[in-house]
C-alpha positions as CSV (number, residue, x, y, z in Angstrom):
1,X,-7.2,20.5,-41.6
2,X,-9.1,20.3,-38.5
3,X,-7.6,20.1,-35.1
4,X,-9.0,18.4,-31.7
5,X,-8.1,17.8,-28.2
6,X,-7.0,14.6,-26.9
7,X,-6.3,13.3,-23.1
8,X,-3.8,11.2,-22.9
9,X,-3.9,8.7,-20.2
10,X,-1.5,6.0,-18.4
11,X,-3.4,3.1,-17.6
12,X,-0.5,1.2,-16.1
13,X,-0.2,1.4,-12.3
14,X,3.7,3.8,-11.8
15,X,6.1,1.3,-10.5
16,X,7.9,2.8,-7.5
17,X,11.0,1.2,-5.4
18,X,11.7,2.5,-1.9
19,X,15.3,2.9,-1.1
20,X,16.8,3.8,2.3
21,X,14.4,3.6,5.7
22,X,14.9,2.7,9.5
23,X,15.4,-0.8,8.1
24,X,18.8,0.0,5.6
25,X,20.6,3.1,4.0
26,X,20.1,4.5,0.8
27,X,21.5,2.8,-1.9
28,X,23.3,4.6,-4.9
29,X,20.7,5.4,-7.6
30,X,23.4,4.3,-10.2
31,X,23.8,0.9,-8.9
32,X,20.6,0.1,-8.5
33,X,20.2,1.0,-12.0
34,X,22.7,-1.4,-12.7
35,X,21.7,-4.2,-11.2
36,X,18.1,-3.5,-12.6
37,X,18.9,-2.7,-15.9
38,X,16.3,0.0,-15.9
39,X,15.0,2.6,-13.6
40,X,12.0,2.9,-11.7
41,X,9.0,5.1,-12.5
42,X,9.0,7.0,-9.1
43,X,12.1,6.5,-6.2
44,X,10.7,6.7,-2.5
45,X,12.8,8.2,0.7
46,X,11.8,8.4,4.0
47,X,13.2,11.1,6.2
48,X,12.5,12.6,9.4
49,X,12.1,16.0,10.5
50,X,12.1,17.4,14.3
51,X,14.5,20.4,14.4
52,X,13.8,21.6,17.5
53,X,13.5,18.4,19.6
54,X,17.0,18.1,21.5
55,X,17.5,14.6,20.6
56,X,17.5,14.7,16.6
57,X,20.5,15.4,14.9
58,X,20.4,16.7,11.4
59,X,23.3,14.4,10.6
60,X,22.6,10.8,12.3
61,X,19.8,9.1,12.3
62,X,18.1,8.4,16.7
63,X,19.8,5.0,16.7
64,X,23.2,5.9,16.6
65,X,22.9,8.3,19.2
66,X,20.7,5.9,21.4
67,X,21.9,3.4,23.3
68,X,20.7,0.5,22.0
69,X,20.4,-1.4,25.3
70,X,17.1,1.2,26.2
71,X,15.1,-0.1,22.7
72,X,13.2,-3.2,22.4
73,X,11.1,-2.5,19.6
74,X,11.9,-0.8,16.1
75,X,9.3,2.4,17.1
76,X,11.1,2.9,20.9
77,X,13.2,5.8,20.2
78,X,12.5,9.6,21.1
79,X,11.4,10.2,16.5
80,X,11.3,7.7,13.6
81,X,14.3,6.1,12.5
82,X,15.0,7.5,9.2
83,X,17.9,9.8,7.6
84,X,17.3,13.3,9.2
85,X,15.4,16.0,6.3
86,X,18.7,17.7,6.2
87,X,18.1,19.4,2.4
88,X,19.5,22.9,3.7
89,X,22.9,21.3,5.3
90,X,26.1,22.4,3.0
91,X,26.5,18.4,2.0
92,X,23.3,17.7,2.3
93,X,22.6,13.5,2.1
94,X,18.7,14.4,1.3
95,X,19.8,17.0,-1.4
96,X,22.0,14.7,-3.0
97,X,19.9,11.3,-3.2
98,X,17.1,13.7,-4.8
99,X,19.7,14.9,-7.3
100,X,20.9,11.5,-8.2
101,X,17.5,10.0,-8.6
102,X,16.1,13.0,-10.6
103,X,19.4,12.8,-13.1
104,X,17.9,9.1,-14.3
105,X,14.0,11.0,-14.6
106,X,12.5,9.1,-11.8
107,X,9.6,10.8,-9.9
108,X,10.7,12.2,-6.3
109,X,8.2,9.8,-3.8
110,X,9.5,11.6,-0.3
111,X,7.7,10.1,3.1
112,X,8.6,12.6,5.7
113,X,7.6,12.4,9.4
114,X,6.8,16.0,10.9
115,X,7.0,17.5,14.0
116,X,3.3,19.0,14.4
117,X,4.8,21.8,16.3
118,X,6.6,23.4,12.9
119,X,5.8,26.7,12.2
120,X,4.1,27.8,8.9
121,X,7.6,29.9,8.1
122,X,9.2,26.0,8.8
123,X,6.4,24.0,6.4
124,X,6.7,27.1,3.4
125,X,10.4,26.5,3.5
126,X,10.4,22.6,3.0
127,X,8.1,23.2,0.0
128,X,10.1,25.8,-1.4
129,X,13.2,23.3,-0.9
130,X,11.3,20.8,-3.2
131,X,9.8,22.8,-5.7
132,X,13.1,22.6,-8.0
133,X,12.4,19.4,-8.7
134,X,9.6,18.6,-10.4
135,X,7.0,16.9,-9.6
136,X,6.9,15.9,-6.1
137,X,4.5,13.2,-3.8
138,X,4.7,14.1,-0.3
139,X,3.8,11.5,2.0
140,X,3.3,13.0,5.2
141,X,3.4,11.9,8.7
142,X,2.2,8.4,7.1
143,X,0.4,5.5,8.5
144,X,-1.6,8.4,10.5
145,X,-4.5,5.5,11.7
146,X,-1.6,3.6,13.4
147,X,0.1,4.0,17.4
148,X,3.6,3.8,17.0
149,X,4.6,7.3,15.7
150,X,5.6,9.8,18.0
151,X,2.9,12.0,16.3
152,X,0.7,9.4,17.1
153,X,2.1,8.9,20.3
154,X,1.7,12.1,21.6
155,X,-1.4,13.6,19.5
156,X,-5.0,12.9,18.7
157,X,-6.0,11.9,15.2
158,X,-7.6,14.9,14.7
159,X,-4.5,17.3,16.0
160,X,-2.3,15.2,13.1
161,X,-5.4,15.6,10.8
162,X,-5.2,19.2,11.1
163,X,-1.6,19.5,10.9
164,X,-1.7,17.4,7.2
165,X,-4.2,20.3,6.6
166,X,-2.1,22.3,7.4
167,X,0.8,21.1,5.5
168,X,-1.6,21.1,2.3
169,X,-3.0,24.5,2.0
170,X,0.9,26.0,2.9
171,X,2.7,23.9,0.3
172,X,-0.3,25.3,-2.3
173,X,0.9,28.4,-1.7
174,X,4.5,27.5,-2.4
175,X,5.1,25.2,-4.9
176,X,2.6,24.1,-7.9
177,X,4.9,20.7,-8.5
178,X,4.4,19.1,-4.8
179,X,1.2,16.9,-4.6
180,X,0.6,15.6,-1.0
181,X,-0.2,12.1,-0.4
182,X,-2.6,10.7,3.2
183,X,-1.7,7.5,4.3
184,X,-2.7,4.6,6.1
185,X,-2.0,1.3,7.2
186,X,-4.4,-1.4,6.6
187,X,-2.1,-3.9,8.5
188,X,-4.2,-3.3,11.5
189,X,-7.1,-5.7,10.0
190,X,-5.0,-8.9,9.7
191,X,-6.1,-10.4,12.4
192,X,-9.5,-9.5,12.6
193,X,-9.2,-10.8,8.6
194,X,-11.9,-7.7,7.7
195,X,-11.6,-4.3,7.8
196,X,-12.8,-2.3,10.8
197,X,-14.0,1.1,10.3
198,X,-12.7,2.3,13.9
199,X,-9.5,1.5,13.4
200,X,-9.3,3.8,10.3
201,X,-10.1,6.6,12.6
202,X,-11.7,8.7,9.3
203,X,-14.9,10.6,11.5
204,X,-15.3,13.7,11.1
205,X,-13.6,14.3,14.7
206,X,-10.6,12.5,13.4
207,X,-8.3,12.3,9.9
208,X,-11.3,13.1,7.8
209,X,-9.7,16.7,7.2
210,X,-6.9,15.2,5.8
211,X,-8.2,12.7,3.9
212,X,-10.6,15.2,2.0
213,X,-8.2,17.6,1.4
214,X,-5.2,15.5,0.2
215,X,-4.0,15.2,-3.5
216,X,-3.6,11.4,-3.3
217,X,-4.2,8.7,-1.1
218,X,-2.5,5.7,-0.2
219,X,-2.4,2.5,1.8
220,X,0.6,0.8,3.6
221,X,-0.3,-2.9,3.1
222,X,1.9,-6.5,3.5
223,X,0.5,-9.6,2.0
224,X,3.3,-11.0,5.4
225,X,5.6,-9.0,7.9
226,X,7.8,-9.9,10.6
227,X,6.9,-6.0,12.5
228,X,8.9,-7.7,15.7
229,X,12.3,-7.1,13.7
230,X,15.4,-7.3,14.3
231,X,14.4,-8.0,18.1
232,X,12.4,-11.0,17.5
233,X,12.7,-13.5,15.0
234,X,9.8,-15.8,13.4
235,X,8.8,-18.6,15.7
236,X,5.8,-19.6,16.0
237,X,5.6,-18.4,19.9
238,X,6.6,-15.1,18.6
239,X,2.8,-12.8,18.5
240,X,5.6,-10.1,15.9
241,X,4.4,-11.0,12.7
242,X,1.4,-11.9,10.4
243,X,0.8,-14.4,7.4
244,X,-1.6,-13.6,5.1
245,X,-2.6,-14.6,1.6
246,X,-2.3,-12.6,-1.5
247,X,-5.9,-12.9,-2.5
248,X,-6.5,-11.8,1.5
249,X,-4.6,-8.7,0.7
250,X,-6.1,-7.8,-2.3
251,X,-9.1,-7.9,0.0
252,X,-8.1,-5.6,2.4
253,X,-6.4,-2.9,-0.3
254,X,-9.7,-2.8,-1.9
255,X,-12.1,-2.7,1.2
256,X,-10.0,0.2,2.5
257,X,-10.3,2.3,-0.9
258,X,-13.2,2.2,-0.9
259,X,-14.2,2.8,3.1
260,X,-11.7,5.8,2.3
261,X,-14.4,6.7,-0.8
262,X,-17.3,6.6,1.7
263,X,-15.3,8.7,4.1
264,X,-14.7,11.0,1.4
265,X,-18.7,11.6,0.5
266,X,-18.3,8.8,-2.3
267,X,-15.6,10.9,-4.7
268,X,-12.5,8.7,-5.1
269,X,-9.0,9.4,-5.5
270,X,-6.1,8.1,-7.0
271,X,-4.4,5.3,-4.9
272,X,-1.0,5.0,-4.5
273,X,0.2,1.5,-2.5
274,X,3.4,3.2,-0.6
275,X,4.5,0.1,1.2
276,X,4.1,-3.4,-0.2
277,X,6.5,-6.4,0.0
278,X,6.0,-10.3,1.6
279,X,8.6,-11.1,4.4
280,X,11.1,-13.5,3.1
281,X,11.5,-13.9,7.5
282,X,7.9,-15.2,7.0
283,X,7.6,-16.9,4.1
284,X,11.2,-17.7,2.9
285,X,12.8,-16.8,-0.5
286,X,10.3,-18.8,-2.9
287,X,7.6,-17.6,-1.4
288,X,8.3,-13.7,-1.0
289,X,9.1,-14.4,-5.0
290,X,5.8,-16.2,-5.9
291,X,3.9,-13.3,-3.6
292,X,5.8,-10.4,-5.3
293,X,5.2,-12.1,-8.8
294,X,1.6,-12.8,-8.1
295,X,0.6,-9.0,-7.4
296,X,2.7,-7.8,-9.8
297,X,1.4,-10.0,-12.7
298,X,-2.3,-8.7,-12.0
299,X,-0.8,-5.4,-11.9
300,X,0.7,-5.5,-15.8
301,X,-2.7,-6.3,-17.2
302,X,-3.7,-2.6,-16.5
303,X,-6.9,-2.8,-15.0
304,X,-6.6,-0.8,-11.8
305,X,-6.8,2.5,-13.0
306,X,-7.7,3.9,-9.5
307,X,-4.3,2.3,-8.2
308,X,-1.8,5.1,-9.4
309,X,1.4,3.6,-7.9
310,X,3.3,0.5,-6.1
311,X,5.8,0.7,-3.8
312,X,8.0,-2.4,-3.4
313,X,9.6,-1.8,0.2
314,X,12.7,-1.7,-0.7
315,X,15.5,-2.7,-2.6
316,X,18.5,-3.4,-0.2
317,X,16.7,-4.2,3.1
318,X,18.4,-5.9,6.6
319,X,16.0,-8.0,7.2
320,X,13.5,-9.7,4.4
321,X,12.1,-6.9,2.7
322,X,14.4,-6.2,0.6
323,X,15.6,-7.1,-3.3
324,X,18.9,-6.9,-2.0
325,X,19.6,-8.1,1.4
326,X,22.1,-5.8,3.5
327,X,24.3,-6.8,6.7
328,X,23.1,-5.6,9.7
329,X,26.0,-7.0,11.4
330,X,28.4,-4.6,9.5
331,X,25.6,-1.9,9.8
332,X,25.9,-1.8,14.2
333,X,29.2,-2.7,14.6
């Protein structure tokens, strides 16, 4: 009998459904399951983590402890609106949405926004936190070519390139299971309806370190978003939101990739799409639905191998991004 080696290989692109952001809470894995009737391939969280600025709380995420009269715009508070990165807390929220998404075999998909200050000690202790379970994608301080942050804010490209770096080589030397993920938004390029290499600050002065050096990339792209939300709604005064079409953002998705593969001395890697949805505010019910469909169905035929993963953003959502649509009403009060 004679024995030989064989690869095997996913061709499919990993399905991956975010749950919880500035824009809703998490949702129970177990009733998204179901509602669904089946579970995702990968679960994404997004969490925030800036222990030693006096205004986060690891309990409460900055906008309920901010009065609400001082923000106009979704990105005005002191750190990102998402859960605190509270995994060491005795009831731990982070530690428990981990646990209940790993108990139906989903792959952990964590964004976390970073305080570039952290110590190494601080980094080597969030990936020995993870390393328990599994495998684990690390998106880190993402959408790093956009200006709303506060890493962005208050660094240079290249100070949160080197951080990322950082990041990297210290989770190597922690955990074999956690596989960092670069990030950025192609959104900036709807308007100008092309892709502008500046605005994807990659030189080698800039986020080329951490685009080099990262396990996986990825791109944050909308086929339509209403970014002005909740404080502005869709009008066509309104300068909040863009309307694109989904053959325009197939356009974009590919034309970064692959300005990210020239950036990166012509060696690709694996894509994931971390942020996708259309904007029922935009577009309406029907067509959020035929957009969704319309990617997805190209998707099923298996011929993006580069494209490792899709992230619809997100199943219960307070505005229209969502699968599920939440009350923000009941949310604030």
């Amino acid at each position: 009998m004679k024995f030989s080696q064989a690869a095997l290989k996913r061709k499919k692109t990993r399905l991956i459904l975010s749950n919880g952001s500035e824009r809703s809470d998490f949702v129970p894995i177990d009733e998204i399951f179901t509602k669904l009737g089946r579970i995702h391939d990968g679960i994404q969280i997004l969490k925030t983590y800036y222990p030693h600025d006096p205004a986060w709380s690891p309990c409460h995420k900055i906008s309920e402890i901010t009065a609400k009269k001082n923000v106009n715009y979704a990105w005005d508070y002191e750190y990102e609106d998402y859960q605190p990165f509270d995994i060491w807390e005795e009831n731990s929220t982070t530690r428990n949405e981990i646990e209940a998404l790993k108990y139906y075999g989903a792959d952990l998909h964590i964004t976390l926004t970073l305080d570039l200050s952290l110590p190494d000690r601080e980094i080597a202790s969030i990936a020995q936190a993870l390393e328990p379970y599994g495998r684990v994608f690390l998106r880190i301080n993402h959408e790093a070519n956009g200006n709303w942050f506060r890493f962005s804010r208050q660094h240079t490209y290249r100070e949160v390139s080197d951080f990322f770096v950082r990041c990297h080589k210290i989770i190597k030397n922690n955990s074999a299971n956690i596989y960092t993920v670069f990030n950025l938004t192609g959104d900036f390029f709807v308007n100008e309806g092309m892709v502008v290499d500046r605005f994807l600050h990659l030189g080698s002065d800039s986020l080329r370190g951490a685009l080099n050096i990262a396990d996986y990339w990825s791109i944050d792209k909308y086929v339509t978003l209403n970014y002005g939300w909740p404080f502005q709604e869709v009008t066509e005064r309104s300068a909040m939101f863009f309307r694109k079409s989904v053959e325009q953002w197939w356009r974009l998705v590919e034309e970064t990739y692959l300005k990210m593969i020239w950036h990166n001395h012509l060696v690709a890697k694996p894509l994931f799409i971390n942020e996708f949805n259309s904007d029922s505010d935009v577009d309406g019910y029907e067509g959020q639905a035929m957009n969704i469909a319309s990617v997805y169905n190209r998707l099923s035929k298996g011929e993006f191998e580069w494209l490792a993963g899709i992230t619809l953003y997100q199943f219960r959502d307070f505005g229209g991004l969502g699968l599920e649509k939440g009350n923000l009403r009941e949310y604030t009060s």
